[in-house]
N, C-alpha and C positions, 0 to 999 in steps of 0.2 A: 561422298561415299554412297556407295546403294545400297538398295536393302539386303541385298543376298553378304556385298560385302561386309557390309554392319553385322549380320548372322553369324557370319564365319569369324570373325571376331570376335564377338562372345562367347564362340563355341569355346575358342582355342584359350581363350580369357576362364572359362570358367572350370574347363581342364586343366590346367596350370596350377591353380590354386591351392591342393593337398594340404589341407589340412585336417582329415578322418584320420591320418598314422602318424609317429612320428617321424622323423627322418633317420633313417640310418648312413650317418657320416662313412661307414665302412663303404658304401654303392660313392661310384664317381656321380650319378644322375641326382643323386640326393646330398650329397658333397657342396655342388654346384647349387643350392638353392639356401644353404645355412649363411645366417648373417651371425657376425661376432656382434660384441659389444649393446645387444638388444637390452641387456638387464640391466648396464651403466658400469661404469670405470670398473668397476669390481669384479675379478673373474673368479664367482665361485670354484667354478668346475678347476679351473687352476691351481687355487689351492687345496683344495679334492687332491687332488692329481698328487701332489707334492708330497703332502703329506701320508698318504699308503705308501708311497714308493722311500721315504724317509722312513719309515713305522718295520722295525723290523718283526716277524712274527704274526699276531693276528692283530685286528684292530676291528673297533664298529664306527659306521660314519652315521649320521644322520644328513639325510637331502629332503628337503621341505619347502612347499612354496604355495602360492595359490594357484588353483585349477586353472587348465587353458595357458600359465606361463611359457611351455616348454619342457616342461622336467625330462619327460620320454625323449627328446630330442638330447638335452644336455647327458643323458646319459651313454646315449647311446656315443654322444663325443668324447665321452669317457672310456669309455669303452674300448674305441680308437685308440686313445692316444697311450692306454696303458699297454693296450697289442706290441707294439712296437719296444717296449719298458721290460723286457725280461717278466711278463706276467701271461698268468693263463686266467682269461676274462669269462664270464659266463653271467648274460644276461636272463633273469628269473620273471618274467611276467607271471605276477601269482594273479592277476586278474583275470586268469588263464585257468586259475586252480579252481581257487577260494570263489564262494557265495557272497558278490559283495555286498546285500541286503540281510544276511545276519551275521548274526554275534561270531566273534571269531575265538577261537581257545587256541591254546595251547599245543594240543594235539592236532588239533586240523591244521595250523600255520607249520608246526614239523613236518608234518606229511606233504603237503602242500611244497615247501620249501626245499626239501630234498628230494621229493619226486621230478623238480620241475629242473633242477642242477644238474641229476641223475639225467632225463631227460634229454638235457643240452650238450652232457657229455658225451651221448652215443657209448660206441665200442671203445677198448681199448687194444690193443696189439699184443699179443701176447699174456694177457692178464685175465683175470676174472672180470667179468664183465661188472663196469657199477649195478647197473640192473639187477644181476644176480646176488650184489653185495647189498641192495636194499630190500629186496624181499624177504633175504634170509633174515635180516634185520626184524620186519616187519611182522615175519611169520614168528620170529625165535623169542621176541616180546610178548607175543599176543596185541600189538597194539592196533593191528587190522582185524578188525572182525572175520569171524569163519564164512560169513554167507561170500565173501569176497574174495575169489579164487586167483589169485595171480601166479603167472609163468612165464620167468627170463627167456623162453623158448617157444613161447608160443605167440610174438609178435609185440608191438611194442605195447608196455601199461599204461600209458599215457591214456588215453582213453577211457579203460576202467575206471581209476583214479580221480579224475576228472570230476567223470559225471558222478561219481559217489560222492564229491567235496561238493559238490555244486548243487546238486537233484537231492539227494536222500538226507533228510535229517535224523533220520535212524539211525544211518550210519556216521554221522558229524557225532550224536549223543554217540552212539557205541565207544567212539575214538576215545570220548573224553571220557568214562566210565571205566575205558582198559589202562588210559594212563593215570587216573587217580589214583587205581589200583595197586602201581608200581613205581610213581613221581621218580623218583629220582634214580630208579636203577634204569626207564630206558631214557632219562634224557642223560643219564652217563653212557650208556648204549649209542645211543644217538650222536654222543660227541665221539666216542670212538669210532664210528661208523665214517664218519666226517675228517677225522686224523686220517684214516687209511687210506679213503679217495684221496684227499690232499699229496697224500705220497704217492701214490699212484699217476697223476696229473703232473706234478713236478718233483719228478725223479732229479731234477740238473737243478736244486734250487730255488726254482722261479715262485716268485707270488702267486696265490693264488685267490682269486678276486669273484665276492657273488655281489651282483647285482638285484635287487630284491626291490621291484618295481610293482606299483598300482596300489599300493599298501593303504594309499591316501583316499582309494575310490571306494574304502570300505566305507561304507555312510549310513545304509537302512533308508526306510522312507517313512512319511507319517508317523503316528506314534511310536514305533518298532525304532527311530531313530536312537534316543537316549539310550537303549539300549545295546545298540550296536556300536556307540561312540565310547559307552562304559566298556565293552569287551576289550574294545582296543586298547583302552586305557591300561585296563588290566594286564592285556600281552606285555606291554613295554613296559608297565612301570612295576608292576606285581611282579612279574615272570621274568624278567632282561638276563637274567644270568645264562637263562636257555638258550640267550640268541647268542653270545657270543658264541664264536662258532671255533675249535683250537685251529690256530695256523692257518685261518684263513680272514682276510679282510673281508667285511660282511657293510653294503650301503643298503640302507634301509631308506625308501622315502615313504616319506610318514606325513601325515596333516598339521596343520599350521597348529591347530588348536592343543594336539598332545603338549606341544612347547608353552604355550600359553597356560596351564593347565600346572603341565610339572617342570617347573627352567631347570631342575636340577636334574632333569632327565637322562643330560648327556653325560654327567658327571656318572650319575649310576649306573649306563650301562660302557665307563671306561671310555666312551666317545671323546673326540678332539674338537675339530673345528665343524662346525655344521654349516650345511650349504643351504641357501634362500633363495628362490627361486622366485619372486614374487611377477606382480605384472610391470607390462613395461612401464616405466615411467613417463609418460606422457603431460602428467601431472606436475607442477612446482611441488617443491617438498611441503608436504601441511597446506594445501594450496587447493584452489580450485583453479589457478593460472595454468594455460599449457606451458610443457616443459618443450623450448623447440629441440633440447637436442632427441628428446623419449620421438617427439614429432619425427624428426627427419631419421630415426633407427626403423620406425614402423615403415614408413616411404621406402628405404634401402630394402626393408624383405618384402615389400609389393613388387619393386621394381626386379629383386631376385627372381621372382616370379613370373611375370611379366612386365617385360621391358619395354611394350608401348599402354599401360597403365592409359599414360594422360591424356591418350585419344578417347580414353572412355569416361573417367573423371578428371574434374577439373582439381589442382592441388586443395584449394578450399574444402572440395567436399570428401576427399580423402583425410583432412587433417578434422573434421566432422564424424566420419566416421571413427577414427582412430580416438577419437576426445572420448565419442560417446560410446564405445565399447570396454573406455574405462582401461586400455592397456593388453583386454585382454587378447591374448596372440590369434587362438580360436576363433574367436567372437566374432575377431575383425576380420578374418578372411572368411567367415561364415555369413556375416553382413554385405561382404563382397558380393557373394555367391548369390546371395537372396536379390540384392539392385541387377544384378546381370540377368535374374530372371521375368524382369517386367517387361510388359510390353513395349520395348523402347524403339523408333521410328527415326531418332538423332542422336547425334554426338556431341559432346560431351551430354550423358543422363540429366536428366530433369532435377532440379532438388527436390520433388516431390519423391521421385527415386529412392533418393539417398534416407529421408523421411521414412518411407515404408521399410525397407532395410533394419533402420534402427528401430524403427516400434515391433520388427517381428522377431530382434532377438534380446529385445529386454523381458529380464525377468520377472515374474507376475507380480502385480502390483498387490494384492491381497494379502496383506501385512495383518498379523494379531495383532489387536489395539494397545496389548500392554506390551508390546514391541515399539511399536511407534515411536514414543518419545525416550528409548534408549538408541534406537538409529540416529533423530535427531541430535542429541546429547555424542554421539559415535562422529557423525560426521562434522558437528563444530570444533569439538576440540582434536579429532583423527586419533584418538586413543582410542582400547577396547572398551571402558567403561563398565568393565566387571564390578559386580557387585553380589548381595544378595540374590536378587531374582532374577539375573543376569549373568551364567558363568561359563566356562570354556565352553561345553556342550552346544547352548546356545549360540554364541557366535562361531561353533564350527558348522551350523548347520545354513547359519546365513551366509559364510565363504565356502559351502557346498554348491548351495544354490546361486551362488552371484550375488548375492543383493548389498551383499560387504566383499569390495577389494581389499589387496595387501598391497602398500610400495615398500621398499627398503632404500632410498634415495637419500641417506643421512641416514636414521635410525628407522624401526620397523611404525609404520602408521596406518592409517584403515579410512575408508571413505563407504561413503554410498551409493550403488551403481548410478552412474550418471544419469541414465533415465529414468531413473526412480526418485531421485535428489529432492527435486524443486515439490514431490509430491508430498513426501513426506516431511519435509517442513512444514508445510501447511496443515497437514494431517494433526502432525504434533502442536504446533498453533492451537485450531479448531478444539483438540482435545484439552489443554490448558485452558482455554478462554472457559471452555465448559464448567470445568472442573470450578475456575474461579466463582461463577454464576451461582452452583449449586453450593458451597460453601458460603455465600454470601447469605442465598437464601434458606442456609438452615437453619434451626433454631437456636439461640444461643444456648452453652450449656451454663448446668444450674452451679453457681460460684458455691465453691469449697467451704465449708463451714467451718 
């Protein structure tokens, strides 16, 4: 092959690849690139499916999984398949609304959540427009502050809205200040608000279904974390009566840790079967063994993607990559991405390649020391290892950042990013042996009298 044709071949290789969005199954071009059975025998999203369409009335689901599984893609397959089911579907990216770097309340997730529904619904035919049924809402509460002028007529609020949730923390405090003021008369407001679109949308019966996406990418960063993981806490488990929404079935994906944190969560907020979304299983269950079938699932979506794959890697060092991105869907077509951009001169890539790949999408190694040896302790026995000094919080912020995977391959278990692994053993190690030295050589203490 020559050099120009090598070029042309990674060009077309690393355009192929898509994995910045999720797929929307509704496009035939994006149809065409979904593989089934990536997350193992178990089809969440199927029983999803089942059970709204069984659920007469309103219902809340919870979808939850680890970052990089898919979730955006499985829903949007949901999405799908309820289209066709006597349902009116309406995808909600709040990641669209909401500041996912702070705290989130009550008031700002309403707004947020009905604006973005509102939104998706557009016009209706013959009806009052939802747009003009949520402002009067909004204006008829006080729950939007005055400096923020909105009008059904004067082009869409999207916009407005938006960068007020996002940009102004003036107005985030204002929100929650107007609805202290009034709790429960406008989130009875709010729920009638939401009955009346509901009849408006399905006049003939039909279901009618929100999708309430990105919920999970509420995280914060540095310090400001704990306190964004508390807010959230607070929405679902303080506040959940607000979110049932009447007569509509409402999916909520939410962070692994909320569950970890509250198991009775779905009990309280009247939830059924919850979906899990974890990484692929690549992994033997509790294992550090590859799983060949997690293997040959990851192979089937490369190959979806591009079908001559194995003129560029060889199977070994695609099932290297797959090992060492730990499952995740992301990771590994972003480690793709990264081998396809080296100086490469033959075919099949260098393992040197495949090396540089993996070391530039593992996550940083710079672990707090009194982390250490609960990773350790996490990855030997793949349980979470909550304790004392160690509680949901924390390990949601280390399946934020990657440094803790989720499988669900039998029951739910936890590992440590593959390339991080073998560091922190040793880390943990070094720290123990210390530990031992300096208790040795302290003084002994003075015997009890």
């Amino acid at each position: 092959m020559t050099e120009q044709e090598i070029e042309k071949l990674l060009k077309d290789f690393t355009n192929r690849l898509r994995f910045e969005q999720p797929l929307d199954l509704s496009l035939p071009a994006d149809a065409a690139l979904y593989v089934k059975g990536l997350h193992g025998t178990t089809d969440a999203v199927g029983r999803l499916r089942r059970e709204i369409l069984f659920l007469e009335g309103q219902g809340v689901f919870l979808f939850t999984g680890q970052p990089g599984s898919g979730k955006s893609t499985e829903l949007h397959r949901l999405r799908r398949d309820l289209l066709g089911r006597d349902c009116k579907v309406y995808y909600c990216d709040l990641g669209e609304w909401l500041n996912l770097n702070a705290p989130v309340t009550l008031s700002s997730f309403l707004v947020a959540l009905l604006s973005s529904w509102v939104d998706q619904v557009g016009a209706l035919a013959g009806k009052r427009t939802p747009a003009e049924r949520l402002i009067d809402f909004f204006t008829g509460t006080k729950l939007i502050p005055e400096s923020l002028k909105l009008d059904a007529q004067g082009g869409p609020i999207k916009g407005q809205i938006q960068f007020a949730l996002q940009s102004d923390e003036n107005f985030r405090r204002e929100l929650e200040t107007n609805l202290k003021r009034q709790l429960s008369s406008i989130v009875a407001q709010a729920h009638r608000l939401v009955a009346e679109l509901k009849l408006d949308l399905c006049a003939r019966g039909e279901r009618c279904v929100l999708l309430a996406d990105s919920i999970e990418k509420i995280r914060g960063y540095g310090d400001g974390s704990d306190k964004v993981y508390a807010s959230v806490q607070q929405l679902f488990i303080g506040e959940g009566a607000a979110l049932r929404l009447p007569g509509v079935h409402v999916i909520y994906s939410v962070a692994p840790f909320l569950l970890e944190q509250s198991p009775q969560l779905a009990s309280a907020l009247g939830a059924g079967f919850i979906a899990n979304m974890p990484s692929v299983h690549v992994l033997q269950q509790r294992s550090r063994l590859a799983d060949p079938d997690g293997i040959a699932a990851v192979l089937s979506l490369l190959a979806a993607r591009f079908p001559r794959w194995a003129e560029v890697f060889s199977p070994a060092q695609v099932q290297r990559l797959a090992e060492g991105t730990g499952g995740d869907l992301r990771d590994f077509l972003r480690a793709i991405r990264v081998a396809l951009s080296d100086d490469i001169a033959a075919l099949p890539v260098a393992d040197a390649t495949v090396d540089y790949a993996l070391s530039h999408i593992s996550p940083s190694p710079n672990i707090l020391a009194e982390h250490v040896q609960w990773l350790a302790r996490l990855d030997a026995s793949h349980d979470a290892e909550l304790g004392a000094a160690i509680d949901g919080l924390v390990l949601q912020r280390y399946l934020a950042s990657k440094h803790v995977l989720a499988y669900l391959n039998g029951d739910t278990w936890y590992a440590v990013h593959p390339m991080l692994r073998d560091g922190i053993v040793r880390r943990a190690a070094a720290l123990a042996a210390a530990a031992a030295v300096a208790a040795a050589a302290a003084p002994p203490k003075p015997a009890a009298a």
